[in-house]
N, CA, C, O and CB atoms as a CASP TS submission, in Angstrom:
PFRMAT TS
TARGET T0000
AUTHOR 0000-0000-0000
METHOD Language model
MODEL 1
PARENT N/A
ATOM      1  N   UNK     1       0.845  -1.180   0.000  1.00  0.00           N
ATOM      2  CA  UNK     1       0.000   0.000   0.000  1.00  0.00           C
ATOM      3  C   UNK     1       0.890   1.242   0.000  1.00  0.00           C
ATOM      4  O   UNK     1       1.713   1.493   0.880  1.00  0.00           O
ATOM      5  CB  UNK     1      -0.961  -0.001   1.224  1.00  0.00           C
ATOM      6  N   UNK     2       0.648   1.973  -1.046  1.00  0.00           N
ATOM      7  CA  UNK     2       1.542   3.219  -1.187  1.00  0.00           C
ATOM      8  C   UNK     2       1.264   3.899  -0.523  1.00  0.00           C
ATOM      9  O   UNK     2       2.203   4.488   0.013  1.00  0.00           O
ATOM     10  CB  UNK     2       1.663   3.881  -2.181  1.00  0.00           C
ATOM     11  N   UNK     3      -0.098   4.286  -0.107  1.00  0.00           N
ATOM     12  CA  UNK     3      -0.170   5.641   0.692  1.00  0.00           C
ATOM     13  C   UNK     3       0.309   5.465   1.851  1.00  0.00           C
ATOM     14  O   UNK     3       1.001   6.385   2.287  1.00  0.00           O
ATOM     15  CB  UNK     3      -1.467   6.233   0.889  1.00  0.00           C
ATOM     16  N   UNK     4       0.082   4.133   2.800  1.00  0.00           N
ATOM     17  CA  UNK     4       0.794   4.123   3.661  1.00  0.00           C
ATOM     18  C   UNK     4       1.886   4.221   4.107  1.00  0.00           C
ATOM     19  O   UNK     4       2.188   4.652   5.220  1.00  0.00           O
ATOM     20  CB  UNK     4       0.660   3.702   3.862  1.00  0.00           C
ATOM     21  N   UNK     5       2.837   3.685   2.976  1.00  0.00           N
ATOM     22  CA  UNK     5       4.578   4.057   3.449  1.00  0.00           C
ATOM     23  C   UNK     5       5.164   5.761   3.308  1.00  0.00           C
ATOM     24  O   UNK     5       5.972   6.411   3.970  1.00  0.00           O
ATOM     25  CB  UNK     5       5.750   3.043   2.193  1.00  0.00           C
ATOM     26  N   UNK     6       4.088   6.162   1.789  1.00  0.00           N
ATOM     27  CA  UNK     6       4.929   7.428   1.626  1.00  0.00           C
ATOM     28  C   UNK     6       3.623   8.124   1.106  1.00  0.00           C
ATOM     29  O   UNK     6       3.254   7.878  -0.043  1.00  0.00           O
ATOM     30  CB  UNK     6       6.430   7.390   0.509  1.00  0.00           C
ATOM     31  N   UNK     7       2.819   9.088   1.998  1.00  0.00           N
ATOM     32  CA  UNK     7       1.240   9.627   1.898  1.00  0.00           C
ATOM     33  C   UNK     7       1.654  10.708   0.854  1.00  0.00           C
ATOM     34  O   UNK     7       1.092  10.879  -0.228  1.00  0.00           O
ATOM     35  CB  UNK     7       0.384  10.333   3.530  1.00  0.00           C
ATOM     36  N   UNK     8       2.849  11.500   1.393  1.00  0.00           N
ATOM     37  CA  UNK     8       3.095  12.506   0.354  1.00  0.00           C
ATOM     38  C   UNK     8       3.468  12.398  -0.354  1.00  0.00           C
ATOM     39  O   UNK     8       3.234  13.481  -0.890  1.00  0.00           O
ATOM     40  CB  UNK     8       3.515  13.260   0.381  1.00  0.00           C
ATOM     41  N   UNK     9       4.311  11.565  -1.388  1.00  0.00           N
ATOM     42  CA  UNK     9       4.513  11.490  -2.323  1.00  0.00           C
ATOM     43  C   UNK     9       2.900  10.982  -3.537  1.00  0.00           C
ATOM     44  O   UNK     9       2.538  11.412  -4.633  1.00  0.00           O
ATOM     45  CB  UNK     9       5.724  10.699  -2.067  1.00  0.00           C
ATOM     46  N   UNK    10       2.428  10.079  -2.748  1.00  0.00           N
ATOM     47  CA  UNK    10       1.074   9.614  -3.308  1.00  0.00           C
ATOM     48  C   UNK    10       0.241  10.633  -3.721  1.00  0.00           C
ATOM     49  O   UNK    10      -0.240  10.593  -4.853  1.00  0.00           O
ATOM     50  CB  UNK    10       0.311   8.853  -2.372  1.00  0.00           C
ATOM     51  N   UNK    11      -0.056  11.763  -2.778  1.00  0.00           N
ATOM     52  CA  UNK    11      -0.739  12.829  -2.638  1.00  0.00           C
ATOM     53  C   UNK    11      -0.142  13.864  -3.688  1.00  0.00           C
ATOM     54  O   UNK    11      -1.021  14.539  -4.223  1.00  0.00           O
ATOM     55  CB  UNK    11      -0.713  13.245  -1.208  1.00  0.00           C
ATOM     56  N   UNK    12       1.700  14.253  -4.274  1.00  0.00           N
ATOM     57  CA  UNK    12       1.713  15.139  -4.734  1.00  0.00           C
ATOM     58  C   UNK    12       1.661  14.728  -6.494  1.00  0.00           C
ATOM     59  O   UNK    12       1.495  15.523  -7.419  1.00  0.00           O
ATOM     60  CB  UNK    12       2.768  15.837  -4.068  1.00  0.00           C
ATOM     61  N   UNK    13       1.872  13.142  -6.582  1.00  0.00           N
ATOM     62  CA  UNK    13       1.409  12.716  -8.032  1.00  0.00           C
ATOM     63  C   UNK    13       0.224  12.930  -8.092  1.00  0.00           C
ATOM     64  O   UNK    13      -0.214  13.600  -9.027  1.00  0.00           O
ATOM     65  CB  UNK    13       1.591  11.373  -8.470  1.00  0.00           C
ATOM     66  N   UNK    14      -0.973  12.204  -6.696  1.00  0.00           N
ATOM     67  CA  UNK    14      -2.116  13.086  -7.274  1.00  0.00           C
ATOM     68  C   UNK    14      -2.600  14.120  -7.766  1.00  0.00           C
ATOM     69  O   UNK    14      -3.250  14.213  -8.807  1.00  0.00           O
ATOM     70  CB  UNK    14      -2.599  13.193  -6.895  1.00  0.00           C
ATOM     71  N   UNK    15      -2.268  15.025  -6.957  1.00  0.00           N
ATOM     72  CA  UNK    15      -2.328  16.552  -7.660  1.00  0.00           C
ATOM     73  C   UNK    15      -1.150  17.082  -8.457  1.00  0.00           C
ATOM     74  O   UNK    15      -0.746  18.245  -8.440  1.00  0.00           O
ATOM     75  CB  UNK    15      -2.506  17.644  -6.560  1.00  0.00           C
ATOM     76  N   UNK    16      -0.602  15.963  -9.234  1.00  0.00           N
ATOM     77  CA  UNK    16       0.115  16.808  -9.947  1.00  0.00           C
ATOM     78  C   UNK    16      -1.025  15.892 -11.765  1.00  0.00           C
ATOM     79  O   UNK    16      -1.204  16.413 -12.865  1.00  0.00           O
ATOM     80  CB  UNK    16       2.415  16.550  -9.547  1.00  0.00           C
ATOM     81  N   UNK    17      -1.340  14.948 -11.422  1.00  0.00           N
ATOM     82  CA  UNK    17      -1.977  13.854 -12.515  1.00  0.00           C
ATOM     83  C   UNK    17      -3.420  14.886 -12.672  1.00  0.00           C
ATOM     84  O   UNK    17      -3.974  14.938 -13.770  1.00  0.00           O
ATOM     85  CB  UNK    17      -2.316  11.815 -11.748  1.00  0.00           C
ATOM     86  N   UNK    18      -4.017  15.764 -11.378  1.00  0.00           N
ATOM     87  CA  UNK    18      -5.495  16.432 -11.581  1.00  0.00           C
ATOM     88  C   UNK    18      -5.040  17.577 -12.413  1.00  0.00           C
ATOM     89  O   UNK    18      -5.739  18.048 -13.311  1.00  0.00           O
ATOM     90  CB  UNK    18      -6.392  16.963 -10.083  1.00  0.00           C
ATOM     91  N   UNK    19      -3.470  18.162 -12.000  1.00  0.00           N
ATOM     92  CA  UNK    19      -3.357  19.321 -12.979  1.00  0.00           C
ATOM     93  C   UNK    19      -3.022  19.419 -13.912  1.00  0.00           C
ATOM     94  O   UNK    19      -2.742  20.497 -14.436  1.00  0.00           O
ATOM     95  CB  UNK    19      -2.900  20.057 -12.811  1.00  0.00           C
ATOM     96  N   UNK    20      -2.912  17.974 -14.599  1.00  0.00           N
ATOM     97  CA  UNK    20      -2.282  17.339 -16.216  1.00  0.00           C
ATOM     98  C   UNK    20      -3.878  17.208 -17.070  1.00  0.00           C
ATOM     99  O   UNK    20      -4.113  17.426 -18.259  1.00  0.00           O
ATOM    100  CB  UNK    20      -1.255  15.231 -16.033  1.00  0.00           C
ATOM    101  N   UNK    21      -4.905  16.735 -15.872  1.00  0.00           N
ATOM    102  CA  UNK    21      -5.858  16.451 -16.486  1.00  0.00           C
ATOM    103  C   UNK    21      -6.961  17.757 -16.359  1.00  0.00           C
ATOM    104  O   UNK    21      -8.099  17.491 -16.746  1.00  0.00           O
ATOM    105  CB  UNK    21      -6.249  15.118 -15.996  1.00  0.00           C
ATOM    106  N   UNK    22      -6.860  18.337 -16.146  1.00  0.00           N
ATOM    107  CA  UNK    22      -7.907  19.321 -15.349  1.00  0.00           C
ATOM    108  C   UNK    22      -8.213  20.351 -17.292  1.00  0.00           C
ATOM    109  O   UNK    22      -9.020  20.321 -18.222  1.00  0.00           O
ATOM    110  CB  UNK    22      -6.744  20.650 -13.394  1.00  0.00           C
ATOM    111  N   UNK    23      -7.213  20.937 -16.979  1.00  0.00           N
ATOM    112  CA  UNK    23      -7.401  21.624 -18.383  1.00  0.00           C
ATOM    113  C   UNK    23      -7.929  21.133 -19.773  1.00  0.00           C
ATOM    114  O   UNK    23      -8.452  21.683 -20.742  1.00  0.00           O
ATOM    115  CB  UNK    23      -6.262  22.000 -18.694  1.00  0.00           C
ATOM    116  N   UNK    24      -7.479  19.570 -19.372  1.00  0.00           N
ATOM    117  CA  UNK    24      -8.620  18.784 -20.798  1.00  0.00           C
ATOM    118  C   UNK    24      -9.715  19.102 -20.815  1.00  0.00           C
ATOM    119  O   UNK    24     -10.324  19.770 -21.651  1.00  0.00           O
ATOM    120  CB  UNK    24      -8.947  17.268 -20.887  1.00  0.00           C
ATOM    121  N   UNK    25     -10.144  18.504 -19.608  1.00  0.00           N
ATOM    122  CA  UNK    25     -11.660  18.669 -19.088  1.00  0.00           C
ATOM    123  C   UNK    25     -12.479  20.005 -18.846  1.00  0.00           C
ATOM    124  O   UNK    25     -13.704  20.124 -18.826  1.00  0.00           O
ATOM    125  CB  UNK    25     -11.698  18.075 -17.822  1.00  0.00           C
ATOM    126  N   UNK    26     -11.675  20.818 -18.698  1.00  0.00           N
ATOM    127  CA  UNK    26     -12.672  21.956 -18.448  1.00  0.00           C
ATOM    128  C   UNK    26     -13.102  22.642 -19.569  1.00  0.00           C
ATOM    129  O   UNK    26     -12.353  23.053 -20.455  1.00  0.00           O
ATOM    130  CB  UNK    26     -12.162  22.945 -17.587  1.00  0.00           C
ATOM    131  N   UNK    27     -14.375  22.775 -19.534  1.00  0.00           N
ATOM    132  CA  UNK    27     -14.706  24.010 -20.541  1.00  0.00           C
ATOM    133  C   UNK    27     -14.199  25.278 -20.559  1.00  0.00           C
ATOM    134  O   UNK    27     -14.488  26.029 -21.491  1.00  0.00           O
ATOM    135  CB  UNK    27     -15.898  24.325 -20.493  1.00  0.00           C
ATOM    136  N   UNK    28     -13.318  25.710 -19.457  1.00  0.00           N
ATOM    137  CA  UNK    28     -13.016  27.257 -19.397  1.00  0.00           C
ATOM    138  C   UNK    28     -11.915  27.088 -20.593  1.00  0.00           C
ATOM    139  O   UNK    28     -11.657  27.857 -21.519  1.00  0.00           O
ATOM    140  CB  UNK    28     -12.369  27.978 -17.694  1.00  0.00           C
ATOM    141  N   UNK    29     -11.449  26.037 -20.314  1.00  0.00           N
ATOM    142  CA  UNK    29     -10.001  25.901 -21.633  1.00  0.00           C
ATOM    143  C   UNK    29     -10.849  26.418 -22.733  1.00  0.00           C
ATOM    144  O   UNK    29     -10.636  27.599 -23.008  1.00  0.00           O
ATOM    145  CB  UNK    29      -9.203  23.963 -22.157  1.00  0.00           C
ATOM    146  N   UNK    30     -11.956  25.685 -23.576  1.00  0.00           N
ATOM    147  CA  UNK    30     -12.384  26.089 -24.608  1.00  0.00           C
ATOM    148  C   UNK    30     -12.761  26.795 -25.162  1.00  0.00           C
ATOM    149  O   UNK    30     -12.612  26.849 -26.383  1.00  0.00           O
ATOM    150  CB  UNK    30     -12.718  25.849 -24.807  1.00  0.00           C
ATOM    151  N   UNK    31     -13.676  27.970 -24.176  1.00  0.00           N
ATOM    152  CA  UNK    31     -13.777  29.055 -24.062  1.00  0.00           C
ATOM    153  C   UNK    31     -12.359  30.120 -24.311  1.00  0.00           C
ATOM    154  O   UNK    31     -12.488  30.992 -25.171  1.00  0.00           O
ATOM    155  CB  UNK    31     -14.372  29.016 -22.903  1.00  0.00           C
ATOM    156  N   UNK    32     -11.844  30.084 -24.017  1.00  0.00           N
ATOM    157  CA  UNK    32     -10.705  30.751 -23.406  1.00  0.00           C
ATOM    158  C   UNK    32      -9.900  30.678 -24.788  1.00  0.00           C
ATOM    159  O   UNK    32      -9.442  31.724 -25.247  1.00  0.00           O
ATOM    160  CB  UNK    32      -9.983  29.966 -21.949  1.00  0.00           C
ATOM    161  N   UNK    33      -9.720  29.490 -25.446  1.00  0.00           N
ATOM    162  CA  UNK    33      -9.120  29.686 -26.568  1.00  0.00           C
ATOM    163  C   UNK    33      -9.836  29.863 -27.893  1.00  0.00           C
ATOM    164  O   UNK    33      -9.323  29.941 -29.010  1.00  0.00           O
ATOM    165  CB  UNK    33      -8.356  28.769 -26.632  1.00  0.00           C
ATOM    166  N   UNK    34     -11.419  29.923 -27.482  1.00  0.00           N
ATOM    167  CA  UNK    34     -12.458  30.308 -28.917  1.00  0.00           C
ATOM    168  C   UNK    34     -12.249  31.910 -28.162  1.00  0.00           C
ATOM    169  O   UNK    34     -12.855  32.435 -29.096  1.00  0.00           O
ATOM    170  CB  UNK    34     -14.671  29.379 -29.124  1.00  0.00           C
ATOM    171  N   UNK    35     -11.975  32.851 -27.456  1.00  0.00           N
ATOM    172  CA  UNK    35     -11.873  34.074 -27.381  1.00  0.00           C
ATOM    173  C   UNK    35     -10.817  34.742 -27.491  1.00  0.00           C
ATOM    174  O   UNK    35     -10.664  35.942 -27.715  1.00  0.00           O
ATOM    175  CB  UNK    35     -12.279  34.355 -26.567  1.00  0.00           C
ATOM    176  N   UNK    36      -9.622  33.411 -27.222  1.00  0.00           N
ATOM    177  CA  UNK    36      -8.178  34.169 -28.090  1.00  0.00           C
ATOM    178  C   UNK    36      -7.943  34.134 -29.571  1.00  0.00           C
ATOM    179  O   UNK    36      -7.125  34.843 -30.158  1.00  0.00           O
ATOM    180  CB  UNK    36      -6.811  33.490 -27.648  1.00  0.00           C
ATOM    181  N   UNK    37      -8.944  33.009 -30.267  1.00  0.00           N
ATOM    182  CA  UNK    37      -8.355  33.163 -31.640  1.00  0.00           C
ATOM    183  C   UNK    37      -9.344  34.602 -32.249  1.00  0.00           C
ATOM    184  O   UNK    37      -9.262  35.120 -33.362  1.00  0.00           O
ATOM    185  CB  UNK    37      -8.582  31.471 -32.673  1.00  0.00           C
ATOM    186  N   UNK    38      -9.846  34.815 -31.618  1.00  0.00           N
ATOM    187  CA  UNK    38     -10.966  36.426 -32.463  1.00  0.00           C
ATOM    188  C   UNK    38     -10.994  37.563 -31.479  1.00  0.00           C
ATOM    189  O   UNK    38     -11.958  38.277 -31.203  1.00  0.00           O
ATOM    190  CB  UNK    38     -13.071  36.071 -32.759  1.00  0.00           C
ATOM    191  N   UNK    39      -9.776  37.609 -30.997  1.00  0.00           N
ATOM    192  CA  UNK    39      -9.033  38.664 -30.563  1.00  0.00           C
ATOM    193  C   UNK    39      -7.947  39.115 -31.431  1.00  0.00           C
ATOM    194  O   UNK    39      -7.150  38.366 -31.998  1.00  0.00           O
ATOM    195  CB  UNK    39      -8.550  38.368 -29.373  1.00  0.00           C
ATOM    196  N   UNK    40      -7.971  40.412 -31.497  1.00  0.00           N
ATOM    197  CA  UNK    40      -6.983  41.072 -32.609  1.00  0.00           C
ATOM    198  C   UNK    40      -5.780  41.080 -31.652  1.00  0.00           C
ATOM    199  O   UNK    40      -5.841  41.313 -30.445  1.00  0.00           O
ATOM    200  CB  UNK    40      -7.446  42.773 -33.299  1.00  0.00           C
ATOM    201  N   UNK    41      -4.640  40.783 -32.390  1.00  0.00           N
ATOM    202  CA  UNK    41      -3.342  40.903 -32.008  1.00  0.00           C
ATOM    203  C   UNK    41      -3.111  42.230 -32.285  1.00  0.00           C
ATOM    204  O   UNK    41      -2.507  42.857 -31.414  1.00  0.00           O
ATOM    205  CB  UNK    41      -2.416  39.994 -32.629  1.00  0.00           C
ATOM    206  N   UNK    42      -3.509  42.926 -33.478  1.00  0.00           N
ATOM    207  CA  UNK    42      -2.686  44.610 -33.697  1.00  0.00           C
ATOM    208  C   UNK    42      -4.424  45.442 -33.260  1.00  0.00           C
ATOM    209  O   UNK    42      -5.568  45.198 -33.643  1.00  0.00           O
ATOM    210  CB  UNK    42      -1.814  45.104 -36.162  1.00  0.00           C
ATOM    211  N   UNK    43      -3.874  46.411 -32.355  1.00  0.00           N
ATOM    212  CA  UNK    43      -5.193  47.350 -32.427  1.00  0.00           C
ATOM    213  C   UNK    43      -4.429  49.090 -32.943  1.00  0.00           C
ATOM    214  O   UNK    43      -3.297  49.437 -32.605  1.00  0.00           O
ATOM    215  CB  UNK    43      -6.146  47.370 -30.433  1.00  0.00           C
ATOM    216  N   UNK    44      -5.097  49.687 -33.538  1.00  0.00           N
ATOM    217  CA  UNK    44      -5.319  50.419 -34.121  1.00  0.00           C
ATOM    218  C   UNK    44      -4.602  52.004 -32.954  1.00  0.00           C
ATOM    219  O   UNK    44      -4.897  52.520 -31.876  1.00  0.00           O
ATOM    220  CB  UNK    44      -6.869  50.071 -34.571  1.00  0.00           C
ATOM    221  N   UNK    45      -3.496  52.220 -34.125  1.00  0.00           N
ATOM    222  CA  UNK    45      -3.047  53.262 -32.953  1.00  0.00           C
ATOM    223  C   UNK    45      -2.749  54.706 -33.323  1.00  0.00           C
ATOM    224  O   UNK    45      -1.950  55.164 -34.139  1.00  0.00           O
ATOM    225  CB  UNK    45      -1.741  52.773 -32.284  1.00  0.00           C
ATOM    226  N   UNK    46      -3.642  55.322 -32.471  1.00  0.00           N
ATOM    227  CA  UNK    46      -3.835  57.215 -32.743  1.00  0.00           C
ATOM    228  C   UNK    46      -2.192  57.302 -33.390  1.00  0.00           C
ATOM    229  O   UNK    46      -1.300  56.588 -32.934  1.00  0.00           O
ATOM    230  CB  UNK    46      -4.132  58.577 -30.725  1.00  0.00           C
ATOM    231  N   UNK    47      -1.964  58.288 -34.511  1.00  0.00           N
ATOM    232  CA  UNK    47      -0.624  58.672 -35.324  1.00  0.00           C
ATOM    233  C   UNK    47      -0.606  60.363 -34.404  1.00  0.00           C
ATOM    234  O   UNK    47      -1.560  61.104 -34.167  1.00  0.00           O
ATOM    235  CB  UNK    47      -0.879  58.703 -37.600  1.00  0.00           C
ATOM    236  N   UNK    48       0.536  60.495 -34.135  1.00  0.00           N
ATOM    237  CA  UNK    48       0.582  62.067 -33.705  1.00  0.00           C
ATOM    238  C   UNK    48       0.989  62.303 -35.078  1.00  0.00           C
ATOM    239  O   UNK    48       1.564  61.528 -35.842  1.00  0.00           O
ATOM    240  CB  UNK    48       1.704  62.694 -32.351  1.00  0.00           C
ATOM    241  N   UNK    49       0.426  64.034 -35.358  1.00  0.00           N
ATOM    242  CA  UNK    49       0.651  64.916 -36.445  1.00  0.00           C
ATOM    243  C   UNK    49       1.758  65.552 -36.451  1.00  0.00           C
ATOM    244  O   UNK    49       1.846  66.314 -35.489  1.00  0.00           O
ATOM    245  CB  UNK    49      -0.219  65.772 -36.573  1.00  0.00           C
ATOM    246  N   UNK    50       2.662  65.557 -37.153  1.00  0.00           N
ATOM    247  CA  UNK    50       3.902  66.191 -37.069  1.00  0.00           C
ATOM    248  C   UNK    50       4.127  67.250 -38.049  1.00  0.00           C
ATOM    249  O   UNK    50       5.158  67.903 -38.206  1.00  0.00           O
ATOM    250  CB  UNK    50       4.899  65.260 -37.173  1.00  0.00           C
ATOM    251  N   UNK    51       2.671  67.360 -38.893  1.00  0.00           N
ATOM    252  CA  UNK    51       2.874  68.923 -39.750  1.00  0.00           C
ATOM    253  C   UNK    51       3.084  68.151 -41.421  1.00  0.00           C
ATOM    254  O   UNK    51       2.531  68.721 -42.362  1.00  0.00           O
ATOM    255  CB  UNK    51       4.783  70.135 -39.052  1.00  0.00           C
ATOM    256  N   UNK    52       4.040  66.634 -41.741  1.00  0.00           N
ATOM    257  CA  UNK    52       4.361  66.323 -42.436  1.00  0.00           C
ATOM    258  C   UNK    52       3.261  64.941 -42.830  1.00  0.00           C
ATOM    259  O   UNK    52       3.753  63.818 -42.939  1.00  0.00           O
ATOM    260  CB  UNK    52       5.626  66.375 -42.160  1.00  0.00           C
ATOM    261  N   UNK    53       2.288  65.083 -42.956  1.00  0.00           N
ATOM    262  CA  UNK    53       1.784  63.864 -43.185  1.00  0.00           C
ATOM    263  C   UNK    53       0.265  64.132 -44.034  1.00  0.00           C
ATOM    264  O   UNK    53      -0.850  64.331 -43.552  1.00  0.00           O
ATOM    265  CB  UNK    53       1.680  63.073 -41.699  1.00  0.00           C
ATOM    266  N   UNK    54       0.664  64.058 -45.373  1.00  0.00           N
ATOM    267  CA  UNK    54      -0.629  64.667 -46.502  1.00  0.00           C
ATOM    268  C   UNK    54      -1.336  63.043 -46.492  1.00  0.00           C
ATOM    269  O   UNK    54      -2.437  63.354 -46.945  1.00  0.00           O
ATOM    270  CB  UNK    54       0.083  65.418 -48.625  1.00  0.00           C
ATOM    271  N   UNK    55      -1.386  62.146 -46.362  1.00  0.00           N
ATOM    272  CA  UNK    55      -1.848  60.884 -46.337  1.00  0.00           C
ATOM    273  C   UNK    55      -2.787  60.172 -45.600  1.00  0.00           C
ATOM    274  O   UNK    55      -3.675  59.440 -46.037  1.00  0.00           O
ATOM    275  CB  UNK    55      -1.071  60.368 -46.223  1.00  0.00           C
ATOM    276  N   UNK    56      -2.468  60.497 -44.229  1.00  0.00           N
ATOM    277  CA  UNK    56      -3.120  60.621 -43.285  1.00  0.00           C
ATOM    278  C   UNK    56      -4.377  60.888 -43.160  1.00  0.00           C
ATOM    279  O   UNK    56      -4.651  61.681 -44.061  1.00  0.00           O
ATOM    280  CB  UNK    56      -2.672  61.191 -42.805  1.00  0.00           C
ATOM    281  N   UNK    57      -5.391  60.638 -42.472  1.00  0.00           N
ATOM    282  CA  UNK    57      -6.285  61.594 -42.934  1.00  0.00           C
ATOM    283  C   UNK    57      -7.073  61.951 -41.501  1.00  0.00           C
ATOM    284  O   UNK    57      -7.975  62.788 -41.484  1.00  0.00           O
ATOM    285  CB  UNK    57      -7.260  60.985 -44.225  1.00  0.00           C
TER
END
């Protein structure tokens, strides 16, 4: 019986096997990455006017 000779070691594979598996399982994962792919990486950034810029508008 493992837990009996060595509880903590038993105990920290457990929670280390829930935090291998946890993110499969959860829906927040899925979420989370259907709202990073339709998130813009470049957002749109005010130009200061420097007097030289006919293009601009």
């Amino acid at each position: 019986n493992a837990w009996a000779k060595e509880p903590v070691l038993v105990a920290s594979f457990a929670i280390g096997s829930v935090t291998l598996l946890l993110p499969v399982l959860s829906p927040y994962t899925k979420y989370s990455i259907m709202l990073n792919e339709v998130t813009p990486y470049n957002y749109p950034v005010p130009v200061r006017d420097d007097g030289n810029m006919p293009d601009v508008p």
